[in-house]
ChimeraX commands (.cxc) that place a marker at each C-alpha (Angstrom):
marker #1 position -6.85,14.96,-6.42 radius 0.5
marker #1 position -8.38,17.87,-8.51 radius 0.5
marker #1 position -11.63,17.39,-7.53 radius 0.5
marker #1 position -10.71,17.15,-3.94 radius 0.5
marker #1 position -10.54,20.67,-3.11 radius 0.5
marker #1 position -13.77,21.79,-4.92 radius 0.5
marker #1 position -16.28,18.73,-3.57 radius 0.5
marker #1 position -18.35,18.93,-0.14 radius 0.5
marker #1 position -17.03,17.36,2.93 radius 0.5
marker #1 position -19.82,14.81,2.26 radius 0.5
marker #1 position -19.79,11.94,0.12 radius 0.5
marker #1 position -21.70,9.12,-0.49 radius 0.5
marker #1 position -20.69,5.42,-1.06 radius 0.5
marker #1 position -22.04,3.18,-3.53 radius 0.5
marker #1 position -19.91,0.32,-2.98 radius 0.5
marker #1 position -17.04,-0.55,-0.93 radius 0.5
marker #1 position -13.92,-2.42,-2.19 radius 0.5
marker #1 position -14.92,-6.00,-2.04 radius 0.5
marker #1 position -18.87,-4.77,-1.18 radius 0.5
marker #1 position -21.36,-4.32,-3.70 radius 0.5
marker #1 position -25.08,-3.28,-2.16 radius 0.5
marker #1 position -28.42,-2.37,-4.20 radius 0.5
marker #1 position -29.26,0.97,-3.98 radius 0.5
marker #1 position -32.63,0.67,-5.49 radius 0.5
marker #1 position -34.33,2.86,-2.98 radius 0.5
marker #1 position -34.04,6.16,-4.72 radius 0.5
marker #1 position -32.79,7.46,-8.42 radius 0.5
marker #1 position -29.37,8.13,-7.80 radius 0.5
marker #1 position -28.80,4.65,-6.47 radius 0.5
marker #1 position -30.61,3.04,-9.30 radius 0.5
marker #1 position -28.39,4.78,-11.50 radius 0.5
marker #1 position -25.38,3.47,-9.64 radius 0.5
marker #1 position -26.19,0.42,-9.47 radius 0.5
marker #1 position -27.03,0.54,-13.80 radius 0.5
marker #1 position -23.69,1.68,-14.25 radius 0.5
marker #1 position -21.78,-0.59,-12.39 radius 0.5
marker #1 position -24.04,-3.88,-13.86 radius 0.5
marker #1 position -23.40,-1.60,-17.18 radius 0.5
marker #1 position -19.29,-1.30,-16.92 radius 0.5
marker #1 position -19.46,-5.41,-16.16 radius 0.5
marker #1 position -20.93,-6.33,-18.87 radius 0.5
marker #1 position -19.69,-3.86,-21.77 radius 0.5
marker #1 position -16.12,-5.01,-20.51 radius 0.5
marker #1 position -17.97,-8.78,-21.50 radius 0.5
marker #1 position -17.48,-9.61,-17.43 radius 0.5
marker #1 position -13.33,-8.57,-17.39 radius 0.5
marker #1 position -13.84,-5.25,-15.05 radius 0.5
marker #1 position -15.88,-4.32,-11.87 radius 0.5
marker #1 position -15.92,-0.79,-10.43 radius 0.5
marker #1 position -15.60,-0.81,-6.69 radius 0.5
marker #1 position -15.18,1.89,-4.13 radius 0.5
marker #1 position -18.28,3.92,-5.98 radius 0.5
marker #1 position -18.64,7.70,-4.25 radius 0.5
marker #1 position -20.12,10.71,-5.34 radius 0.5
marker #1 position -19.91,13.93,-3.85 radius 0.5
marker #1 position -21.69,17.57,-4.34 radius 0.5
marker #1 position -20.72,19.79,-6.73 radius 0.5
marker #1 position -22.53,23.06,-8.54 radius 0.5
marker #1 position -25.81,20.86,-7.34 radius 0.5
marker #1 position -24.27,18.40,-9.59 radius 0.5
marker #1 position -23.71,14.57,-8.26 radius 0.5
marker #1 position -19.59,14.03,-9.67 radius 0.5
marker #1 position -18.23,9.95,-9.44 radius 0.5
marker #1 position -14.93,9.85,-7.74 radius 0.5
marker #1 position -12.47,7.90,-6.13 radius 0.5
marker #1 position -13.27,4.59,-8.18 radius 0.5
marker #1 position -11.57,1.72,-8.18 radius 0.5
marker #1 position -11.61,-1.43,-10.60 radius 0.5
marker #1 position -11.08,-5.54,-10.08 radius 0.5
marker #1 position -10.11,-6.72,-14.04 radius 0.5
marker #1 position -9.99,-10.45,-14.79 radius 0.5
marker #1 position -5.77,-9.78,-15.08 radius 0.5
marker #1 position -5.73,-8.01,-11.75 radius 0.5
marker #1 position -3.27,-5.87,-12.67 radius 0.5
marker #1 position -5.18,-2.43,-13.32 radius 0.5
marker #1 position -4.06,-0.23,-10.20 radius 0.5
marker #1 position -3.50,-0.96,-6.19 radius 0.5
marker #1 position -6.09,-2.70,-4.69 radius 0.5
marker #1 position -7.63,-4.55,-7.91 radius 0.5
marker #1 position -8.93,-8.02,-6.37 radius 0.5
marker #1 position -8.68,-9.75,-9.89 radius 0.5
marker #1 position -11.12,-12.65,-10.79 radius 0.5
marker #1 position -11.39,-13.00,-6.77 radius 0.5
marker #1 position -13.16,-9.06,-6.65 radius 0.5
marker #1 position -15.31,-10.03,-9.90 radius 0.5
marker #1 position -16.82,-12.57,-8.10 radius 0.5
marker #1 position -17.42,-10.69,-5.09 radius 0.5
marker #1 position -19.55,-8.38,-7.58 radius 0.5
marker #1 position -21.25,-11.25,-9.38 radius 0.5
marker #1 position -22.47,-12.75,-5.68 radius 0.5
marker #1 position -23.67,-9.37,-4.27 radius 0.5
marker #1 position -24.55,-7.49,-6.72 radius 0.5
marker #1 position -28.23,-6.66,-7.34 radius 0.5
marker #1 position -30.10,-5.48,-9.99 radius 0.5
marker link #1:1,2 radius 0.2
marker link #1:2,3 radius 0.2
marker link #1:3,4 radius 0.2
marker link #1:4,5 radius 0.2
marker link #1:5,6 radius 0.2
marker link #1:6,7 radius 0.2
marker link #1:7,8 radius 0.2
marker link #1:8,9 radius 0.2
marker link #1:9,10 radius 0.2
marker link #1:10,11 radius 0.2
marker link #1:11,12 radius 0.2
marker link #1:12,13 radius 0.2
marker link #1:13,14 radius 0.2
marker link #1:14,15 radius 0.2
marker link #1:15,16 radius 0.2
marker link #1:16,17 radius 0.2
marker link #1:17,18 radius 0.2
marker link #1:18,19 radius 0.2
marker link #1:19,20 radius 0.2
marker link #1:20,21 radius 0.2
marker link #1:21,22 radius 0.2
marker link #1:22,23 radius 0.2
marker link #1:23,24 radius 0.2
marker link #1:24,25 radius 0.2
marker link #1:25,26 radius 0.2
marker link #1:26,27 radius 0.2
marker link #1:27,28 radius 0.2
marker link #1:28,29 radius 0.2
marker link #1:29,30 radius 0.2
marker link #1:30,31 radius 0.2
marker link #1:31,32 radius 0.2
marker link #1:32,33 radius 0.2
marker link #1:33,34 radius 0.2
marker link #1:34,35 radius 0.2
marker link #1:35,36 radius 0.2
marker link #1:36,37 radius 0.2
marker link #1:37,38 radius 0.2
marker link #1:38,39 radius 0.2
marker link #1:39,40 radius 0.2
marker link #1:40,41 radius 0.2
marker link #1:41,42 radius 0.2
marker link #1:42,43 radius 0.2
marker link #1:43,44 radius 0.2
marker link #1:44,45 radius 0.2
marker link #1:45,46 radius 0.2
marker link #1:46,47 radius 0.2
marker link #1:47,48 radius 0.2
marker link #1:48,49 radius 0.2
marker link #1:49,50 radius 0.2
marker link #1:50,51 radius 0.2
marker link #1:51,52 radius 0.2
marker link #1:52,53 radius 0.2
marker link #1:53,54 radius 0.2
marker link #1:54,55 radius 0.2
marker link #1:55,56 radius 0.2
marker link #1:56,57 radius 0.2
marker link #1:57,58 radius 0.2
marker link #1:58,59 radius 0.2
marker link #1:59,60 radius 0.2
marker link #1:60,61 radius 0.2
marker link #1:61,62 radius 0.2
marker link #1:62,63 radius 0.2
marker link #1:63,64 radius 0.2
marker link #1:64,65 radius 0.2
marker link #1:65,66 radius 0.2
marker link #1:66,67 radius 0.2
marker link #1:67,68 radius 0.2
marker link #1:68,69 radius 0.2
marker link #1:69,70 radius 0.2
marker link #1:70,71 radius 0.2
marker link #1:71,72 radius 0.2
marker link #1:72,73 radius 0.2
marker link #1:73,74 radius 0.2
marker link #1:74,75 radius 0.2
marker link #1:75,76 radius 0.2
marker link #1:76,77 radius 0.2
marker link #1:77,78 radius 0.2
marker link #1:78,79 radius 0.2
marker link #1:79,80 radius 0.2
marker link #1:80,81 radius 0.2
marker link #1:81,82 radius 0.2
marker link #1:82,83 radius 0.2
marker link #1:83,84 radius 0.2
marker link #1:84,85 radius 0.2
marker link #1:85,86 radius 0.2
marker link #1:86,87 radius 0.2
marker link #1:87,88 radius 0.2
marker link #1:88,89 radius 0.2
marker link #1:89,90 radius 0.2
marker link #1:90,91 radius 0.2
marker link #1:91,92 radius 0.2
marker link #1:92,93 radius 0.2
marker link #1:93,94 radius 0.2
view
């Protein structure tokens, strides 16, 4: 909600809530896409982020509005437990 105010009207998505597309065709998407396969496995495969955006800010890219499935599915509204995990694990790419 702070950031709302101060970010352009435009925003990209990364990843949807139950989609998770490879972004490999520039550097921003790469990164995305590292930091999501990153998150999975430093949380040894318990949490996903989902619902990736970034908007404009000070020419600066800022992540907001993410989301998580966790292996308890019990981290906030909308977490997909073990069933949004596997969503990542069968659509993510590296």
């Amino acid at each position: 909600w702070l950031f709302e105010r101060l970010r352009t009207r435009e925003s990209q998505k990364w990843s949807g809530t139950n989609m998770h597309p490879s972004h490999n065709n520039n550097k921003l998407g790469n990164i995305m896409n590292a930091f999501a396969h990153f998150v999975y496995e430093a949380s040894q495969n318990t949490v996903v982020l989902a619902d990736i955006q970034t908007s404009t800010f000070n020419n600066k890219d800022i992540l907001f509005d993410l989301m998580t499935h966790t292996k308890t599915g019990n981290s906030i509204i909308g977490d997909h437990g073990k069933a949004g995990i596997r969503t990542f694990i069968d659509t993510h790419g590296c």
